[in-house]
N, C-alpha and C positions, 0 to 999 in steps of 0.2 A: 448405370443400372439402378432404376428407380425400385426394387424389392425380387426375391429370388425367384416370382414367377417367370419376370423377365430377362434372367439369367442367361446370358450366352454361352455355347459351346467354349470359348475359352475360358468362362469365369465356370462354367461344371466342371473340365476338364482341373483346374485349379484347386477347386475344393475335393475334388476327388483323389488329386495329388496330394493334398495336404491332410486328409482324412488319414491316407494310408502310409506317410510316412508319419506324421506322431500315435500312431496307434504302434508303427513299428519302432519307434523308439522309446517306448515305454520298457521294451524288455532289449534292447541295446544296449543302453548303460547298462544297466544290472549283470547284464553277460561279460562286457569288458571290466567293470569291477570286480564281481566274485569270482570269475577265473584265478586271479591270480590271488584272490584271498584264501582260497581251497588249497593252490600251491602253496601258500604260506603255513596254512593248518597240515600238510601231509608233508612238510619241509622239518617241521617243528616235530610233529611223532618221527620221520625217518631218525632224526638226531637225537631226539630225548626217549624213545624207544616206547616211551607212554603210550598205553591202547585208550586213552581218555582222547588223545590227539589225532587218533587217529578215526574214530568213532564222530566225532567234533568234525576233520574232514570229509565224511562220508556224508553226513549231513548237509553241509553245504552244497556239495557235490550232487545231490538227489534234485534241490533246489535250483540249481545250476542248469541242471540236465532239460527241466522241465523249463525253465525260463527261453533256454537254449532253441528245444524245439518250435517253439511256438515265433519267436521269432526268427526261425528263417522262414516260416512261412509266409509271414510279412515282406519280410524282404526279395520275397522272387517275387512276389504282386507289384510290388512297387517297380523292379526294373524291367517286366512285362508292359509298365504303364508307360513307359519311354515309346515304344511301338503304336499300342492302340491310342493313345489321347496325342503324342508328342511327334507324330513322326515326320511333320518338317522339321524340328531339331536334330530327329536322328537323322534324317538323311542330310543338314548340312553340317554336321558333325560331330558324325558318328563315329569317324575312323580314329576322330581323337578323343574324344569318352568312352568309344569302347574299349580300347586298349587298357587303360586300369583299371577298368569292370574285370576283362578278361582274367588278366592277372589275379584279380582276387580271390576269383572261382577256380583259376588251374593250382595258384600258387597258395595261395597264405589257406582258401578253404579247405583244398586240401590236406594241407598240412594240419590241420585243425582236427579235419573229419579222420584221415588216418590215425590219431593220437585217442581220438574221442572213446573210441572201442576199447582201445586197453586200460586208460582212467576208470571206467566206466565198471568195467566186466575182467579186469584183468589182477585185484587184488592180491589172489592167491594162486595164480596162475604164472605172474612173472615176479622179478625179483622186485624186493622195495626199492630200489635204484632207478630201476627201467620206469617202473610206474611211477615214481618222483619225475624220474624223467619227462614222460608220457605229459603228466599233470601240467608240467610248467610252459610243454610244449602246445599244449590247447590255449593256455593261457594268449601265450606270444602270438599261435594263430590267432587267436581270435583278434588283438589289436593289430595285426598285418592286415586281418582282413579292414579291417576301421582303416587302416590307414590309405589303402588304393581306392575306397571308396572315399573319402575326404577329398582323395588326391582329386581324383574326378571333379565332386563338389567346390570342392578349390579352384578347380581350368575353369568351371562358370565362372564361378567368382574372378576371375582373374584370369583372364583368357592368353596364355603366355604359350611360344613355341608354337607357333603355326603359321601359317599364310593363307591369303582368300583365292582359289585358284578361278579365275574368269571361267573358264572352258565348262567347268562343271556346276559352278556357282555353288562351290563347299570350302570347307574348312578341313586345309589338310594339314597333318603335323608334322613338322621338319624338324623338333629337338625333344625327343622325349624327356632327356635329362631336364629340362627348361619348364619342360607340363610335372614331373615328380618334385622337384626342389622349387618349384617355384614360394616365392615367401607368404601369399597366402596358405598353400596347401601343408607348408610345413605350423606356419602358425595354428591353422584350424583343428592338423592331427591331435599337436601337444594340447591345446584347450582342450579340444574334445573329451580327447582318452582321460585327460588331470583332472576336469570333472565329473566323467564315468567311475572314475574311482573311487571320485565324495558318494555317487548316488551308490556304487557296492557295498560301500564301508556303512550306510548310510540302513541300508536293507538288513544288515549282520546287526546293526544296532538296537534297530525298530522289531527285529522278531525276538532276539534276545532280550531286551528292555522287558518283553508282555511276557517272555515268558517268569522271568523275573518277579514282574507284576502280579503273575498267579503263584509263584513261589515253587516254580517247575526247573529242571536242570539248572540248579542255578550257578552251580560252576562251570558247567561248559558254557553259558552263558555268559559270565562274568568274564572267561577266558578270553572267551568269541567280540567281546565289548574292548576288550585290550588289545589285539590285534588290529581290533579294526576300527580303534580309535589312535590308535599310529599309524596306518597306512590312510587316513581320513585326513590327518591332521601335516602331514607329508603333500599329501596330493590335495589339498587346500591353499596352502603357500606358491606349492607349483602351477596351481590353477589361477591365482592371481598375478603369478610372475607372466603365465602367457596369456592370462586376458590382456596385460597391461603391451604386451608385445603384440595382439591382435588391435588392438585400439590402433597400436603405434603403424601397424601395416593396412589398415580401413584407409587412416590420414592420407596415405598417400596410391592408393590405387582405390578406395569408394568411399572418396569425400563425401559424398550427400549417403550416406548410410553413417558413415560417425555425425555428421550435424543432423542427420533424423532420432538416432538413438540420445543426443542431449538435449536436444528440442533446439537447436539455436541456428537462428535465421541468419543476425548480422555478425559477417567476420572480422575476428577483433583480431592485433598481436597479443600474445600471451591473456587468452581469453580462461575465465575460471569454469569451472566443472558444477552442473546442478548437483547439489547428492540425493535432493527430496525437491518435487514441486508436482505442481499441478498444471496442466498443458490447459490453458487457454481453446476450446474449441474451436472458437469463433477465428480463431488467429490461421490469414491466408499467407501465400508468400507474395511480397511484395508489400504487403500494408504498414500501417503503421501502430497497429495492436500489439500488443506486451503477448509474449509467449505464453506467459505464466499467468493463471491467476494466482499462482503463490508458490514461493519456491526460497529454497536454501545454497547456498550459493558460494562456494569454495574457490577463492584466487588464485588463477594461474596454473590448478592443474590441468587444463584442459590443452593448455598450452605446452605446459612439460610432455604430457599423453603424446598429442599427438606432434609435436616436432622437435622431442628432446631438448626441450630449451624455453629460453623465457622473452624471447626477443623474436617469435616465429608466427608470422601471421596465418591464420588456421578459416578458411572461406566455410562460411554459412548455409545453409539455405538458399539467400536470395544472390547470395556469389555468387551460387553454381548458377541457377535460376537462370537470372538476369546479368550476370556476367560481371567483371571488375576488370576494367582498365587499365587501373597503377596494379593491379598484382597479374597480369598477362591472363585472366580468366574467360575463356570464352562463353559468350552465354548460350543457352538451352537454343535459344531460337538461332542464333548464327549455325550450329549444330543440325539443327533440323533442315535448316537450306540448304545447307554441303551434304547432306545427308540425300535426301531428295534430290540433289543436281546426283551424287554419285549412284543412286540407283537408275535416273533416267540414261546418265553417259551408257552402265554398265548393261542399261535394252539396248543402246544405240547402237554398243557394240557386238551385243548377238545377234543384231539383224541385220547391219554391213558384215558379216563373216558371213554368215547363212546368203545372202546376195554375194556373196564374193567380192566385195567391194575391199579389198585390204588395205587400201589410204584410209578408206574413214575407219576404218576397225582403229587402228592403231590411234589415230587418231582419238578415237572414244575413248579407247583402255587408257589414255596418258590422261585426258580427263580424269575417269573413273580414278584412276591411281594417286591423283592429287588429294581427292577428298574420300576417298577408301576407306580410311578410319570413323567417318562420321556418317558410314550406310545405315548401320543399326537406328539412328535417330531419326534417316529420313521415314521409318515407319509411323512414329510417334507425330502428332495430331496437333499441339501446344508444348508452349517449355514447361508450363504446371505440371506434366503427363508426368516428370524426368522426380518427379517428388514422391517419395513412399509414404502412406499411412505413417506420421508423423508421431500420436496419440500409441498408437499398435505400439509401435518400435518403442518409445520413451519409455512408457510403464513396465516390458518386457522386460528390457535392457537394466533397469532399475528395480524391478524384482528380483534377477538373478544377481546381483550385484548384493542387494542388501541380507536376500539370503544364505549368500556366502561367508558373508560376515557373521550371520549368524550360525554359520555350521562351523567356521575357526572354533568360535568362545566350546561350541556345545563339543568337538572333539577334544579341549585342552580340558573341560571340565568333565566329562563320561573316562578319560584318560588317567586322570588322577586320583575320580572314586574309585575306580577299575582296581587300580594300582595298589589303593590301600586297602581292598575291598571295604568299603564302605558303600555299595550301589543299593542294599538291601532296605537301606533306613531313607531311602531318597525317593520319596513317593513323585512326589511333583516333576523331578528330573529323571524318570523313569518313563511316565505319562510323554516328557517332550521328545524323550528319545525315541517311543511306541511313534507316535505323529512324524517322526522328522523324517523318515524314507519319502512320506506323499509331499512331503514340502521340497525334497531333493528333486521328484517329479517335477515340479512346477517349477524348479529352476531351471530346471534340463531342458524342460518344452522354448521356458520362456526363453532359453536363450539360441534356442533353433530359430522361432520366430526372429529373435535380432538380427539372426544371420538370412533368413529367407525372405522375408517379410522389408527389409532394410535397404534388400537392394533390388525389390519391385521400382520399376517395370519391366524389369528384363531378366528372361530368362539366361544369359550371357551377357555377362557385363558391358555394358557400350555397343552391343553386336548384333542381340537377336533378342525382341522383345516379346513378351510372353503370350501379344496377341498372332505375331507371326508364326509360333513355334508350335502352334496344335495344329493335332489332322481336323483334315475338311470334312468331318461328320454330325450330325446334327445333335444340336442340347440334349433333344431326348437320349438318344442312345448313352450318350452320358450321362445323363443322369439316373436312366432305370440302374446301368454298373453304381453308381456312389450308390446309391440305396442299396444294392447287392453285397457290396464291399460292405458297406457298414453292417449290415446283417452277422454276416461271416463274420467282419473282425469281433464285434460285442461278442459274437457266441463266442471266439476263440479266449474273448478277454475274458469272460464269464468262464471257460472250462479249465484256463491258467487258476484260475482262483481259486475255483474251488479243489483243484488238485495241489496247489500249493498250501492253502489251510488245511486238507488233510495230512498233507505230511508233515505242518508246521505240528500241528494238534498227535501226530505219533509221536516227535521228537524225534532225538538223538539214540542210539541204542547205548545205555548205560551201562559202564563199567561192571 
């Protein structure tokens, strides 16, 4: 695609996919974080009996509510868009993504949306117990719901528990347990929700910090900085424990998504980790150009990451690419020919069935059945195809990385003024803590991109590539929707905002 006029139906139907899910996960983390930062504000009055703590939870809770609605409205857009841009995905499988969609909506939303009424509206109506109750239980819905939809997110990522059934030409599931527990989807929940919780704690910080700044509730403030600089600095540790476990399961089910997130071509044993560089532009797979035009460079841990060990040879780029011999690697293009031979056996065979011809059916299907695993490639055009935005993924990957780091230091340092109160005389670390929600954004986005963005070309891994898996409808019609959607989302992002600055600017109701 030489510029967006000549954008194709797959490449609108793409941006219009990705328009509507980071617009929808702008107010996702903040839901699965302040959920349970509220329960901890109405955990804290049910036991110390203080109407300061409880006043403190009601306020979160207004902000909660509000974050709350706005995005689910995001989120039925986005799984309506599986239908109208996607739906040879859904139809060849669909029985196995729908299934933990489903769930989400009968099981964990509901449990979510039943509780939401009594947190909400039931203060003095039910006992503080029930409503403690009510509280904690929205909470946990709402990461049940994160969790079936990861689960989902996770079978692309990792296409585990199914079979390719010939007759129908889909993808059907024969182990659900296999699609729930599989070790992406369990990796992706834990990162997920561990850094949903930096971006909540993150949000409680950055409105308390201003209001602070203007010399406004500054105790419930200070209170609200204390809490949510131990649950920040809790789910920071835990957020590195499972990024370093997602790295660890990329290695070994989407090798060229961890060697696109480092930038590294040739595969070394016990290869080191960049921490800082600059990606080389010009740098193709296969040449003989330096990655880098500058970079920092850490030995060995790339090889601890990904193969627990220092003796573990970890394929690059141009492994995957172009293939390696002494470590049994097959390359991109042996891949596309088995791929291409198993699509042709798999016509062969619906057209000796459809003739009646049952020698050569069976015949084709034994074909087909040999090289079955590498259909998805026979779509793909060149081994280069099998390569992600290289640049995209590295920077992403390394923004959220170094951001995190910087949210460790800033939760053990807001945790400590908190503690002594001393947050009052700290202008400067006040100001950082105002800014660090939108920088928790940009963590959060960048590291959806790592994960979507990392393991282009395909919308299922190995299986079904992003240009097979849109409906047969024209650019335009896609594209008047992205412009429609965008419209919508700005307004809705625009009417969050200023509904939530009015209620930031009422406050809290004071003792």
């Amino acid at each position: 695609m030489d510029g967006v006029g000549l954008a194709t139906t797959v490449d609108w139907a793409r941006y219009q996919f990705a328009l509507t899910a980071m617009y929808h996960w702008i107010f996702v983390p903040i839901t699965l974080g302040l959920s349970f930062l509220c329960a901890f504000f109405e955990t804290l009055y049910v036991r110390s009996g203080k109407e300061e703590w409880k006043n403190t939870a009601k306020f979160w809770m207004k902000l909660f509510g509000i974050n709350f609605a706005v995005g689910v409205a995001t989120g039925i857009i986005m799984e309506f868009e599986f239908g109208t841009n996607w739906s040879n995905y859904s139809w060849m499988v669909g029985d196995i993504f729908g299934a933990p969609l489903a769930i989400e909506g009968i099981v964990a939303f509901f449990l979510e949306a039943t509780f939401f009424a009594v947190m909400f509206f039931g203060w003095d109506r039910v006992s503080k117990g029930f409503h403690l109750f009510s509280t904690w239980m929205v909470a946990i819905g709402s990461n049940l719901s994160a969790l079936w939809i990861l689960v989902a997110n996770g079978w692309m990522q990792y296409p585990a528990g199914m079979h390719f059934n010939p007759e129908t030409v889909r993808y059907e599931m024969v182990n659900f347990w296999q699609v729930l527990f599989s070790p992406v989807a369990m990796a992706k929940f834990t990162h997920t929700t561990s850094t949903s919780f930096i971006v909540g704690s993150l949000f409680v910080i950055s409105v308390s910090s201003w209001y602070l700044l203007r010399g406004k509730h500054k105790e419930m403030a200070r209170k609200s900085i204390l809490v949510a600089s131990v649950f920040g600095l809790v789910a920071t540790i835990y957020a590195g424990i499972t990024g370093d476990e997602s790295a660890y399961v990329n290695a070994k089910t989407q090798p060229m998504k961890l060697a696109a997130y480092e930038g590294y071509y040739k595969g070394e044993t016990n290869p080191g980790i960049i921490a800082l560089g600059i990606i080389n532009r010009d740098k193709k797979p296969g040449d003989n150009q330096a990655a880098f035009a500058a970079s920092v460079k850490i030995p060995g841990v790339l090889g601890l990451m990904a193969g627990r060990g220092f003796d573990k040879f970890v394929p690059g780029i141009d492994d995957l690419v172009y293939g390696n011999a002494e470590q049994k690697i097959l390359s991109a293009a042996d891949k596309i020919s088995r791929g291409k031979e198993a699509i042709a056996d798999l016509t062969a065979y619906k057209e000796a069935k459809k003739a009646g011809d049952e020698a050569a059916a069976q015949a084709s299907l034994a074909k087909f059945t040999a090289n079955q695993e590498f259909m998805g490639y026979g779509y793909l055009q060149k081994a280069e195809d099998t390569v992600p935005p290289v640049a995209l993924t590295f920077y992403s990957f390394h923004i959220m990385v170094v951001l995190g780091i910087v949210f460790l230091i800033l939760f053990i340092v807001f945790l400590r003024k908190a503690a002594k109160n001393t947050l009052m005389g700290s202008q400067v670390l006040l100001f950082v803590g105002f800014i660090s929600f939108f920088l928790a954004m940009i963590a959060s986005q960048a590291g959806w991109i790592v994960a979507e963005v990392g393991r282009q070309p395909w919308a299922i891994q190995d299986m079904l590539p992003v240009n097979v898996a849109t409906t047969n409808i024209g650019a335009a019609s896609v594209q008047t929707t992205f412009f429609l959607f965008l419209v919508i989302f700005t307004v809705l992002l625009i009417a969050e905002i200023g509904i939530m600055t009015k209620q930031i600017n009422n406050g809290p109701k004071e003792v």
